[in-house]
N, C-alpha and C positions, 0 to 999 in steps of 0.2 A: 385444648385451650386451658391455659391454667393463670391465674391473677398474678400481678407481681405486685408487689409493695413498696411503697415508699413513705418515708418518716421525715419530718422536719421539725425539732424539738430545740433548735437553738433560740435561745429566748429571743426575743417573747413568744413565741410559734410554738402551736402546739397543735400540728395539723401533719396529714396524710392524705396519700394520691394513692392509688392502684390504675393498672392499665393491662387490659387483659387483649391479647394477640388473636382474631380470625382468620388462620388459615384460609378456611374457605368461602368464608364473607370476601377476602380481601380486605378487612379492615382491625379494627380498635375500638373498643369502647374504653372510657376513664370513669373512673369515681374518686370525690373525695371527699373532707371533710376534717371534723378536730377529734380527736383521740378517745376512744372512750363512746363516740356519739354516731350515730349512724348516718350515712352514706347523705350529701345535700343536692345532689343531680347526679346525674350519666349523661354521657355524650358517645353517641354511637359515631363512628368515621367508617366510610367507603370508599374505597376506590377503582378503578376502571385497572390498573396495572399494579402487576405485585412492586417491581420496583421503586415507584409512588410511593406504595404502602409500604414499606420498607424505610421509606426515606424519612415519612412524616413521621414513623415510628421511633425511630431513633431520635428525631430531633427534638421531638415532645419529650423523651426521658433526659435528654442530654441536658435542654432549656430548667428540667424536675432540679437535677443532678447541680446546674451549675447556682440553683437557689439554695442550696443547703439542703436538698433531699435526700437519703440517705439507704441506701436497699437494705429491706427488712427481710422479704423473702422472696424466694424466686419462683418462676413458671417456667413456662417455656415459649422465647419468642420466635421472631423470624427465624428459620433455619433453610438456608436452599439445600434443595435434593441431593442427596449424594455427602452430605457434611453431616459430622458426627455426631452426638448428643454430648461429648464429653466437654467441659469446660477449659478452654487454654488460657493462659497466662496474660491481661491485658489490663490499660489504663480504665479508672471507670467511666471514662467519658467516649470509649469504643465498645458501644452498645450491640454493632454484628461482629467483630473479633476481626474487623479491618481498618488498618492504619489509613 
């Protein structure tokens, strides 16, 4: 499980999300907050089916992404079994590398 980041620094904003991926929870925790200042809640998510958690996961980054959030660094998310770790070539609003 590793954090990913995200930055939103177009004025006036000067804030950041992270959203860290559970495998084996089946879920998602978030943190955010403004740049420089520590973390102002977490929110753990659960779910009963990976694909749910899947769903909700992407859509939380995309909703990130379509505000001006910007990836700062990476982790590692959903990945189903059998799929490679390497990164292929995609829009940034295809968060699992499916059109």
């Amino acid at each position: 499980m590793a954090k990913v980041r995200y930055e939103c620094t177009t004025p006036p904003h000067n804030k950041w999300w992270e959203i860290e991926y559970d495998e084996d929870m089946l879920g998602y925790t978030t943190w955010w907050g403004k740049i420089g200042f520590a973390a102002q809640g977490s929110t753990p998510k659960r779910f009963r089916q990976r694909w749910r958690c899947e769903a909700a996961y992407g859509n939380k980054v995309n909703e990130k992404l379509s505000k001006g959030y910007r990836l700062i660094s990476k982790g590692r998310g959903p990945i189903k079994s059998g799929e490679e770790k390497k990164e292929p070539e995609r829009n940034q609003f295809d968060v699992f590398g499916k059109m």
